[in-house]
N, C-alpha and C positions, 0 to 999 in steps of 0.2 A: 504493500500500500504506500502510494507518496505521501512525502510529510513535508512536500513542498509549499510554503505559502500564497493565500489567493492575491495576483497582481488588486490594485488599484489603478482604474482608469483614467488619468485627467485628460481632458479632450481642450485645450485650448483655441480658442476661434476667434481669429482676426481677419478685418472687412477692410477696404478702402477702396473708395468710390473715387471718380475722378474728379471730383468737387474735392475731397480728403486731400490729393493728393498734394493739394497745392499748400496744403497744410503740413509743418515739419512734426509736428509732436503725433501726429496718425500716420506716419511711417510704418509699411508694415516691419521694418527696424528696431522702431521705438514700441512697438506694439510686444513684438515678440520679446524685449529686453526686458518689459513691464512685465510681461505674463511670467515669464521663467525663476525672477527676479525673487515674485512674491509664491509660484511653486517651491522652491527652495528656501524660504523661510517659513512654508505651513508646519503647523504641529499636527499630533496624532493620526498624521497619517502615513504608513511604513506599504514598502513592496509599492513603487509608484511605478507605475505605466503613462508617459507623457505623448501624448498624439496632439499633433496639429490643423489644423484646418483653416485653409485661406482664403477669400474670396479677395481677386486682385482687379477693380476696377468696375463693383456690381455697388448699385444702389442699393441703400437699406431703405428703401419704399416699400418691397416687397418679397417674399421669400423663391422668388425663381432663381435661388443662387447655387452654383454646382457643389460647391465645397459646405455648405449648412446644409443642403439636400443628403449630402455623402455622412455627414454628421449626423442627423436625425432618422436614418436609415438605420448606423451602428447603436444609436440607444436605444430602438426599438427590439432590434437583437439581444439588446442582454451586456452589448460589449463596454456600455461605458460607464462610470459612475459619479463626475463631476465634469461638470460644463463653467470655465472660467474665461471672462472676456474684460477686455478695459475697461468699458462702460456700455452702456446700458446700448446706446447710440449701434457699439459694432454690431450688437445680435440685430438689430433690428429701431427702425425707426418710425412701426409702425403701431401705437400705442394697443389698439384691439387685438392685431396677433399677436404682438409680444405677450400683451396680457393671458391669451390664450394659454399660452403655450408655459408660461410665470403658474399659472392659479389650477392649467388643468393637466395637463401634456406633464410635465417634469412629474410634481408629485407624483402621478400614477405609476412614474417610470421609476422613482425612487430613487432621480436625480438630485444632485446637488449640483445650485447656482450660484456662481460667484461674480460680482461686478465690481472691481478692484475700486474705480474713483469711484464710485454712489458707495462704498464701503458697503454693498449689501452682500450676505450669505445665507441661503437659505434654511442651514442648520440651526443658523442661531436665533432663527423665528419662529422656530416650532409651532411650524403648520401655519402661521400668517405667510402673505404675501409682501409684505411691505405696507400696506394701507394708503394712505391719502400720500404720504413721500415718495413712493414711487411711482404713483399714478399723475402727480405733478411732473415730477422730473421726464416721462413719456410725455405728458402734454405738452412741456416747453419744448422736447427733443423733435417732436412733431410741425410742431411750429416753427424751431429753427430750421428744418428741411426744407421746409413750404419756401420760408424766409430765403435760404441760402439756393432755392432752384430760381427765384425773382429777382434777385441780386447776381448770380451768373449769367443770367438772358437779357437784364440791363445795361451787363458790362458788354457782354457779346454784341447788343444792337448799338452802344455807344463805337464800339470799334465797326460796326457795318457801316456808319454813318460816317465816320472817319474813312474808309477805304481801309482801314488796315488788314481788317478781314477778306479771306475767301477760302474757297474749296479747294481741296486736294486736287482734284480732276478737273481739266478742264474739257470746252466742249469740242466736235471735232472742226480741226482749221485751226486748233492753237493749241499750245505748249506753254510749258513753265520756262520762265527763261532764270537766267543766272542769277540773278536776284528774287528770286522765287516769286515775281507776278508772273501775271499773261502776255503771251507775245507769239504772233503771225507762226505759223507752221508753214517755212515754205513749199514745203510738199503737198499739204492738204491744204491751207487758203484757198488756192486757185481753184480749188472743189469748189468752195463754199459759194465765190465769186462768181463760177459760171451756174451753178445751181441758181441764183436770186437774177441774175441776168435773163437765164431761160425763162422764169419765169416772168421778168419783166415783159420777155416779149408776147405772154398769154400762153407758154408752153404749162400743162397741167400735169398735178405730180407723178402722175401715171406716165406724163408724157415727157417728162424729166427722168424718169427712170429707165427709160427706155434709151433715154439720152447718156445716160454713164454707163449702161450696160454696152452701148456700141460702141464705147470709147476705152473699154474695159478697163475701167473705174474700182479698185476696190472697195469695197463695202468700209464701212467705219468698224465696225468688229474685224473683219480681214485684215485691214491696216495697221489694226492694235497686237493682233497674232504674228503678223510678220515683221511686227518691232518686240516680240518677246512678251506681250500681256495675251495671257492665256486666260482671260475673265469671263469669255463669252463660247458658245457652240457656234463653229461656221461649217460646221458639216453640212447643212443643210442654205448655206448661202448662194454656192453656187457662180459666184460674182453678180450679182440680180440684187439690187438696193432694194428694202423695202419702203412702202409708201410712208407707212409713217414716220420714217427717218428721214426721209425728205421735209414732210410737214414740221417736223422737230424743228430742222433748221432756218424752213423761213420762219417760223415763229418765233422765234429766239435774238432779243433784241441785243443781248451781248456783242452782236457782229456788228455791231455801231459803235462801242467803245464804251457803250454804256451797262455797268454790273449792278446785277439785281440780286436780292436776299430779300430772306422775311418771307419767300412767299407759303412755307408752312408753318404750322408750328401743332407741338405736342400738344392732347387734349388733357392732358392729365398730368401731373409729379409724378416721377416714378415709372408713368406707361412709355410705350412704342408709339400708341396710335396715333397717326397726325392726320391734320387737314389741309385742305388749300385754304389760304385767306383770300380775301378779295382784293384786287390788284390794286386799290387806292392806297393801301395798307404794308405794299409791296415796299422795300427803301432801294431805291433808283442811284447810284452814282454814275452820270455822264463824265466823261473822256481820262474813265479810269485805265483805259487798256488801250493799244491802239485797236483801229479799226481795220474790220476786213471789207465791209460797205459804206457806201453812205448811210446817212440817217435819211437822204432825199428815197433815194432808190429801198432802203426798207419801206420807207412810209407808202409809193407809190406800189412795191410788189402787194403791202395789206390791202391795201385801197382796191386793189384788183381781182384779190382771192374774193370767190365766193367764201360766204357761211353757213352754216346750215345749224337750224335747231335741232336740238336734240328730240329724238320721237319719243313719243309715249311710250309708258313703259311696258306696257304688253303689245306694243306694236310688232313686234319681230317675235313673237313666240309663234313655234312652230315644232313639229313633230321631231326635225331631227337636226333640231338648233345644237351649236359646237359640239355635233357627233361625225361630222364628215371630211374627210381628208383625202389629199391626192395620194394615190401609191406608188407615184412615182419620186417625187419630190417631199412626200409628207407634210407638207405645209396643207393648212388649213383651205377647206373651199367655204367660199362667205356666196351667200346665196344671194341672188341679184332683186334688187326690190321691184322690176317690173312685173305685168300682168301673169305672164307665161313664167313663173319663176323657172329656175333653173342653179345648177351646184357649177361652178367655174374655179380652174386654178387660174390665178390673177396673178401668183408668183412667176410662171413661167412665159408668160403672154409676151417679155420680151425678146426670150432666147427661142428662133423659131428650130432649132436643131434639139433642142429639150423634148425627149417621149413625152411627156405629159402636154406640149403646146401647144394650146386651144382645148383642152379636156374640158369637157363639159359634160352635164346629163340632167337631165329633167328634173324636177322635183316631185310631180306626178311615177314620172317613169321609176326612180327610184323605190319611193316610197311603194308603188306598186311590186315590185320585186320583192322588198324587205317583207313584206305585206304575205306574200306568196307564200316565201318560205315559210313562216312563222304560221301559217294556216297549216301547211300539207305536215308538221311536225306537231299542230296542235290536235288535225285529224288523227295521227298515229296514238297519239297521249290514250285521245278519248276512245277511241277504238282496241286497242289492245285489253281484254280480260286474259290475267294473267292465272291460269285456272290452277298452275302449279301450289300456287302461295294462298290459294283462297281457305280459308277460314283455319289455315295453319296460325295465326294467332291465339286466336280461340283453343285449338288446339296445346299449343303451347303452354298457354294461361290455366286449363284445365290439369295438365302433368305438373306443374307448379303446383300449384293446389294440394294434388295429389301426396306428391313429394313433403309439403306443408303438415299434411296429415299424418302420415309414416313417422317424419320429426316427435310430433308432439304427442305419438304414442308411445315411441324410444324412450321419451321422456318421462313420460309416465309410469313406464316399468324401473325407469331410474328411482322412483320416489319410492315406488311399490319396495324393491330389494331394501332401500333403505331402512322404510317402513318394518321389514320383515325381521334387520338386522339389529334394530332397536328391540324388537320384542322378545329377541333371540329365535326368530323361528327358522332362523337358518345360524351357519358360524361363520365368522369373520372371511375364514379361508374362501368357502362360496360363494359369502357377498362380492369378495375380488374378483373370482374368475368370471363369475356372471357382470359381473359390474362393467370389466374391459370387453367382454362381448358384446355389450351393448354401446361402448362406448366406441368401440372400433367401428362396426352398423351405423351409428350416428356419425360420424366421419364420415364415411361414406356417403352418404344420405343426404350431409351437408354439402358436399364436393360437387354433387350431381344438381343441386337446388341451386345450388350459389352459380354454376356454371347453365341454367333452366333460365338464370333469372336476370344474365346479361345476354342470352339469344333474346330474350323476352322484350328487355329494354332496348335493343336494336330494331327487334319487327316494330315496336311500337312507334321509334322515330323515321323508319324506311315508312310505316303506313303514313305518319302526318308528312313526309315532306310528297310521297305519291298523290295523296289528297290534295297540299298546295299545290301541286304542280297539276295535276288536274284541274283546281279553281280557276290558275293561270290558261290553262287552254280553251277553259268555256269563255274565259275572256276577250281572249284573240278572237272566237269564232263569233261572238256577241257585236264584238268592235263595229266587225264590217269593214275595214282599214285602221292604217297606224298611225295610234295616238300616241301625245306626249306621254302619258302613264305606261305604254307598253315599253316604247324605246327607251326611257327612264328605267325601266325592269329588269329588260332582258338585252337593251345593246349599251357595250360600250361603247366603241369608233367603229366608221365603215370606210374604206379602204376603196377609193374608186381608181379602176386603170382604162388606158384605153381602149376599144371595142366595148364599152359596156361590162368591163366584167367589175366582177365589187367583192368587195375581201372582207369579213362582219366579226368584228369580236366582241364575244359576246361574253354578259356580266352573268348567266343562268346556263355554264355548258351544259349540266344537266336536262335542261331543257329544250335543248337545239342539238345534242350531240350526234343524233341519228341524221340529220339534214344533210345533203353531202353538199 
């Protein structure tokens, strides 16, 4: 037997956000010198186990942080037994889950809490939480966050206004120059220059992109790959500009020398989620950079694009909305808003040597096809009795039973011998030999039920998923044609090549697998 002592856990947990960082004393340096500092002068505690835990650059707004996830994982295990942080701030700055986790989470775990500056331990409050002193010092910590995210996005917008600020990345047509602003790309400007030219003269972006594509132009993802940025997939580029990267750039008022910021910003302390603002609200610096246009020939190229409202929102709902794609090129087919719709690849319309150039297909005709199959597989469903499997549940269910019954006789004569051996109507030696013979039978018996009773739970999930899938075929046949709830169900993408042919993968193979 070991007569080894049980370790003691301490799990040390240090955070620093990139607000902290700018701060010297939340170093995760000084953090970790604090923590060790005052593990190594704790009393009664012997056989120390010291684990660390970091989160380097994650807000305490919220708990999505890898290194406190990886910690509250091990205390749920069993593996840790004290949790020591600087203050209060590193575990968390969010007063309701910290408190959560202070008054319900710990105790249960039969953790101990340590917050070196708030001098709090939860040993020495036997069974309190702290009371109104810790519940203030969350409030202010809460407040200082709020405080300290309003105070960084004042200095940040003070430097937008100033020009000092910008983005890492610039757009394509410029580079960072030696001094680290913006400055003319002589390789891609002249892009940019005949792009807002073209379209000065009424060339459209469809008809712009047809225009780089005969001058084999690479793409602005190409361009990046062939200078060593591997950020974007050009497998599928092709050298063929997409439309909206055309649109991107005559939008883009940058190429006038004028830099914009502010035009999002975070809904929330602590979130991801952003929104657009409205462009009054945007902060504009004119003739921060140079220019690749004028600001005449911007203003004159807007002045020319049409606009278009956006449509209503179930305008474009339709059966086999972003389920269709070319199979040759894979790129998306966008269905055309006139009368006679129809599925078109638009990516390849300018390369006329591309298999896919000019593929088209109906939207009637397709739908009709997908239609087809999805009947002649729905007829098979409903037609096939499968005479082998009929009322073998039942069957099943019934030998269970059976088996159920045998058990709880075994049983029974277990009590009887007992009964017998109490009275002495038999001797101890009998009661043995008869005993294991029924006990060996019940083994048996149990072996045979226990294996009765997972065929049993399988027929009974084979019967419900036969049944839905049957429900789904009186659907189809119901329909009359394909709706959004079938292709919702049963198709993922459909695959169009040319001749007509069309390639369906589908989200229910079960239910299409016979189809050829």
């Amino acid at each position: 037997m070991s007569n080894s002592p049980i370790t003691y856990v301490l799990a040390l947990y240090i955070r620093l956000s990139t607000e902290d960082s700018k701060v010297g004393s939340f170093s995760i340096e000084n953090q970790k010198n604090a923590l060790h500092q005052y593990v190594d002068a704790m009393e009664g505690v012997k056989n120390v186990e010291v684990l660390e835990f970091i989160d380097n650059g994650y807000s305490g707004t919220n708990f999505e942080r890898p290194a406190v996830q990886e910690l509250l994982d091990q205390m749920r295990e069993g593996k840790i037994n004290c949790i020591i942080v600087k203050d209060f701030t590193r575990f968390g700055r969010n007063s309701i889950e910290v408190g959560y986790f202070m008054e319900m989470v710990f105790p249960l775990y039969g953790i101990r809490f340590i917050s070196i500056n708030d001098e709090f331990d939860s040993d020495k409050l036997h069974g309190d939480t702290g009371g109104i002193n810790v519940a203030f010092k969350y409030l202010v910590s809460e407040f200082y966050s709020r405080d300290l995210s309003i105070k960084y996005k004042s200095a940040k917008y003070v430097k937008f206004r100033r020009g000092e600020y910008q983005s890492k990345t610039c757009p394509y047509g410029y580079r960072k120059g030696a001094n680290g602003r913006m400055e003319p790309n002589e390789e891609t400007a002249p892009i940019v220059q005949m792009i807002f030219e073209l379209a000065q003269n009424v060339y459209k972006p469809n008809e712009i992109v047809k225009a780089l594509f005969e001058r084999h132009i690479p793409t602005p993802a190409e361009y990046k790959a062939a200078h060593g940025y591997n950020g974007h997939d050009i497998s599928r580029c092709g050298g063929i500009w997409s439309t909206s990267a055309v649109v991107h750039i005559l939008d883009d008022e940058r190429y006038t020398g004028t830099y914009i910021m502010g035009k999002r910003e975070v809904t929330e302390v602590g979130g991801h989620r952003v929104r657009m603002k409205d462009e009054s609200q945007w902060i504009k610096i004119p003739d921060h950079h140079p220019a690749i246009i004028s600001r005449e020939l911007f203003a004159q190229v807007q002045a020319q694009r049409p606009r278009f409202k956006c449509p209503k929102k179930n305008a474009n709902a339709y059966p086999l909305r972003c389920k269709v794609f070319c199979g040759c090129c894979r790129h998306a087919m966008p269905r055309t808003a006139n009368k006679n719709h129809y599925f078109q690849c638009r990516h390849s319309k300018v390369n006329e040597a591309a298999p896919c150039h000019g593929l088209t297909i109906t939207e009637a005709e397709l739908e009709g096809m997908l239609y087809e199959i999805l009947s002649k597989q729905a007829q098979i469903i409903l037609n096939v009795t499968d005479l082998s499997n009929a009322g073998q549940l039942d069957i099943q269910l019934a030998k269970q039973a059976e088996y159920d019954k045998q058990i709880e006789g075994y049983l029974d004569q277990k009590r009887v011998l007992y009964e017998q051996l109490i009275l002495k109507q038999i001797t101890m030696e009998d009661y043995k030999i008869q005993k294991a013979a029924v006990d060996s039978e019940l083994d048996r018996l149990r072996e045979i039920h226990s294996n009765l009773k997972v065929q049993t739970s399988q027929m009974e999930m084979d019967k419900k998923a036969k049944s839905a899938r049957t429900e789904l075929a009186r659907e189809v046949v119901g329909a009359g044609g394909l709706t959004a709830g079938l292709t919702d169900t049963l198709i993922d993408r459909v695959y169009v090549y040319p001749n007509n042919q069309v390639e369906v993968i589908w989200k229910m193979k079960d239910f299409c697998m016979e189809v050829a």
